[in-house]
Structures are given as C-alpha cells and as structure tokens.
N, C-alpha and C positions, 0 to 999 in steps of 0.2 A: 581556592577555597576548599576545605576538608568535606569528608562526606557527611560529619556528624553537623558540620556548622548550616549544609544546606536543608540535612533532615530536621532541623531546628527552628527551619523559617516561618512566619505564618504561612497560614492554609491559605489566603487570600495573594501571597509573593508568590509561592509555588505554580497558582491555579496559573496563573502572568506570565508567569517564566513559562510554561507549557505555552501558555496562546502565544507567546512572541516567537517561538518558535514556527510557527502554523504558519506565519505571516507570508512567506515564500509560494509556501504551498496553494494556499488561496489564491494567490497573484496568480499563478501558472493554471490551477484550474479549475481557476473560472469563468476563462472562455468558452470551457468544454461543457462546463456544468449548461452555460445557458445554446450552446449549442445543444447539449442533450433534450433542454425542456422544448428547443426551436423543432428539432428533428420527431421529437416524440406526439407535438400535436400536427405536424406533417403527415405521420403514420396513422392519425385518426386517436387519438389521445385527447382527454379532455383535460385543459389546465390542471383540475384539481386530480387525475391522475396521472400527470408528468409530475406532480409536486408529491407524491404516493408514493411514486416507484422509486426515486430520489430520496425520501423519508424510510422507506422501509426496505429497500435493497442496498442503499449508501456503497454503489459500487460504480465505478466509472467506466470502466473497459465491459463489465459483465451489461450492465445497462445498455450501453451504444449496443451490443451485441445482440442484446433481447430485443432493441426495440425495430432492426434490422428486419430480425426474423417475424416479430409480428409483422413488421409491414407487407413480408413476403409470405403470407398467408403457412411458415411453416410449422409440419407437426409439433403440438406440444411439448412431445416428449426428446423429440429433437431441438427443440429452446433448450428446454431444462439441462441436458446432454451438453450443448455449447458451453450454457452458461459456468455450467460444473467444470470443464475444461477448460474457461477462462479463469475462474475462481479456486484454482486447485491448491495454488503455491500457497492460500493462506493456509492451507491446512498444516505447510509448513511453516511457515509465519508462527500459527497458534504451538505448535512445536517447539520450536526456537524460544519463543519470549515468556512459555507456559511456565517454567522454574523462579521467572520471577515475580510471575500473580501468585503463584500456589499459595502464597500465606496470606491474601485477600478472600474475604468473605466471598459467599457463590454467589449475592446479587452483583458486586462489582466485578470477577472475575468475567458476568453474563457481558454486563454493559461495555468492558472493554474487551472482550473480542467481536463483540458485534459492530464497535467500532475503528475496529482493528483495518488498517489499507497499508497499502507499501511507504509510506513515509512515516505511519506512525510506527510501523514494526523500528524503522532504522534508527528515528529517533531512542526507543527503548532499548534497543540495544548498543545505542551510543554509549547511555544512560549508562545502563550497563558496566560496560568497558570500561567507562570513566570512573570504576568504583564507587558510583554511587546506586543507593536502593531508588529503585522505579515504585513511587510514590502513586498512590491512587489521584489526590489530587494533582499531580503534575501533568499526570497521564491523559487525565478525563479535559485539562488546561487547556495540549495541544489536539487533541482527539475533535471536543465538542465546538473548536473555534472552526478546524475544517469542514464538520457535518455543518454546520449552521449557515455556514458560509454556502456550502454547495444546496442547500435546500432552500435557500432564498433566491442563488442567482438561478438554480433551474427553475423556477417559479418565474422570473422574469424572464426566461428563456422564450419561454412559454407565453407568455404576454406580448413578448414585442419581438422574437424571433426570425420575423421577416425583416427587421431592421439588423440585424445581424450580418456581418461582410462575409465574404469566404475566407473564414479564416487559413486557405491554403495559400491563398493570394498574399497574406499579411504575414503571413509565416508564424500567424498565431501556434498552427498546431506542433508546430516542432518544441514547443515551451514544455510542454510533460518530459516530451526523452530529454531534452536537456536536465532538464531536473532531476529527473529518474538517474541517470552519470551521473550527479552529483554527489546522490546518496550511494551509489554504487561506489564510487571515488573516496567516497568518507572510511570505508572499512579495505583501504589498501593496506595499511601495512600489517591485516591478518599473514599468516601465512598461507603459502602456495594461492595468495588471491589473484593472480595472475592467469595460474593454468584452470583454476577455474572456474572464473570470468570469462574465457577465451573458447573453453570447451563448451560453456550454456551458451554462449552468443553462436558458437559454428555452430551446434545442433539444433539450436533455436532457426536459424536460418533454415537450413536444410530440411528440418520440420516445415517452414513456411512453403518452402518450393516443393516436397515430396505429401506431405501431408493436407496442410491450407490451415488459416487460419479458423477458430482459435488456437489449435493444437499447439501451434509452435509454441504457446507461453509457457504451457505445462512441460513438453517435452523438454525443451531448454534448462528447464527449472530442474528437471527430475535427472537429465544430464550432471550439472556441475552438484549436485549433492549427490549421485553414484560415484564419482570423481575424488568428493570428497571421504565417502565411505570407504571405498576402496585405498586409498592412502593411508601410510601408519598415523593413530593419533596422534603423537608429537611433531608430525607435521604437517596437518590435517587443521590443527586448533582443537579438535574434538576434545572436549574432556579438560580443558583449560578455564576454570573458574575467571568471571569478569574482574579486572585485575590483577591478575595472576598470569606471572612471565613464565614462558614456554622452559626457562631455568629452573625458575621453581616448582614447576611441577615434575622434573624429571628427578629420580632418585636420587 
C-alpha cells in the first residue's frame, strides 16, 4: 500500500493500526508491569503510589531501579543519578525520531516524547523506513495502548502481587530481552548493523562486570553510536533520508 493511500485513512483505522501493533508489547510486559506494582508495595509503597510512579514515570527498567533503591534506604541524589543512567539512551531515541515530530504542534510533540520507550522509538522508525510519514494519530495508537496497559496491570500488581509466581521459575522474565531482539532484528539490514550491534553488546557487557549496573545500558548505548560516528556516513546510514537507498544518496 502506497504512503499517500495510508495517509488517507480515517483517524479512527490509523489510531487501530498503532494499537495492533502494541499487542506484543503488552503480552511481554505485563508481567513486569505487575511485578513492578507487586515489588513496589513490598518496598513500603501504597497501592495508589505504585499506580503514581507507573502513571507518571512510564518507565520500566528506570522504575524496577528506583524502587530498589528506595527500598534500600539510598541517597536521593544517588536514585535520581541511576535513574538518569538507565534513562539516557532516550535522549537518543528523542534524537533519532525528533526529524519526524518536528512539523507537530509542541503539545503533541510534549505527549509523545513523554511516551516515548524502546518499542515505540523502533516502531517509528520502522514507520520511517517504510516511507511512510509518522502520523500523530498512529503514534499516540501504539504509544497509549502500551501506557494503558502497564498502568492497569501495575495497579493490579499491587493488589494481588503476593499471588504473583517467580516469574524466574516461569521464565517469564526472559519475555522483554526476547522482544527487545526482535526489535533490534527488525533494523538488520541497515548498514554495518552488525559491527555495531556487537560493539554495544561487548561494552554493554564489560560495562556490567567493570562498572555494575545500571551503567552498562548507557555505556553500551553510547558505544555503538561512537562506532557509528566514527564510520564514513555512506556507511554508517548517517545522513540517508527514510526511503532513500544508500545509491541514491551518493553523487
């Protein structure tokens, strides 16, 4: 289907086609979402602040991570510090996908970075890729079916969390990194995504073992996009408009 024939859809196909996409996403985590609400009133958390920090941080890794640290009575300023350390790569996320909000008004440019996570970045730049324009309604589609989703099951997280299993036992918690491949797997055939796939995963590691976590997200992260800089843009991708073959941008 062409890109004018899907910018032509109703606003109500669009919103659809965004939420059908989420569907995944939710499956995967929303185990964690109500382990987070189960864990957060373990820490001394009252329901209606597990369903807070869930609503108003909409972060899954940066959450588990703050609610750790409250439990373990640490500084302040030392949360905040993690949390930014786990929350870093969006700043490249908001980099990456910012060329294609720019001609959206500043209240929805607000609402969708604020609901900006790692599945929705890769969905937009699927979008992207695929030559088609990243539509407000498509975006807010798959965006508000995720938050919705994770701010009800941490809510119930929270309520019934002692009935909750180990999800290590279940092998629930291996559902996110699988997923997370997935979307990493969907943008193989950029260029050099190989070496620098390989270069964020070894220093992500080595991060883990020389650093500790959360460090290693952001290092990793900040790894394969030095990797990326450092490479000439025609091999790199840098600088190749979505739809636009690495042919055609060369003189």
């Amino acid at each position: 289907m062409s890109a004018q024939a899907i910018s032509e859809r109703p606003a109500s196909s669009e919103f659809w086609r965004g939420a059908r996409l989420a569907i995944p996403v939710m499956v995967a985590s929303g185990p964690f979402a109500m382990l987070f609400g189960a864990l957060a009133v373990d820490n001394g958390f009252s329901v209606f602040e597990a369903f807070f920090m869930s609503a108003a941080v909409f972060g899954g890794a940066s959450q588990m991570v703050g609610i750790e640290l409250f439990g373990h009575h640490v500084a302040p300023w030392l949360i905040v510090l993690s949390i930014f350390a786990v929350n870093f790569r969006h700043m490249l996320y908001s980099a990456a996908i910012g060329r294609q909000l720019a001609h959206w008004p500043l209240a929805q440019q607000a609402a969708a970075y604020f609901l900006l996570t790692d599945p929705q970045y890769a969905f937009a730049e699927s979008e992207a890729l695929g030559g088609r324009k990243v539509g407000f309604v498509w975006y807010m589609g798959a965006a508000l079916a995720v938050y919705v989703s994770w701010v009800i099951l941490t809510t119930l997280g929270a309520f019934f969390g002692q009935f909750i299993p180990d999800t290590g036992a279940l092998g629930i918690d291996f559902l996110l990194p699988i997923y997370f491949l997935g979307l990493v797997m969907d943008f193989r055939k950029r260029p050099l995504w190989l070496p620098i796939v390989a270069v964020s995963a070894v220093a992500s590691i080595l991060a883990y073992k020389l650093v500790g976590s959360p460090w290693h997200v952001s290092l990793g992260a900040l790894a394969g996009v030095a990797l990326a800089v450092i490479l000439p843009p025609h091999h790199s991708g840098v600088g190749i408009e979505p739809g636009e073959t690495e042919i055609e941008k060369l003189p």
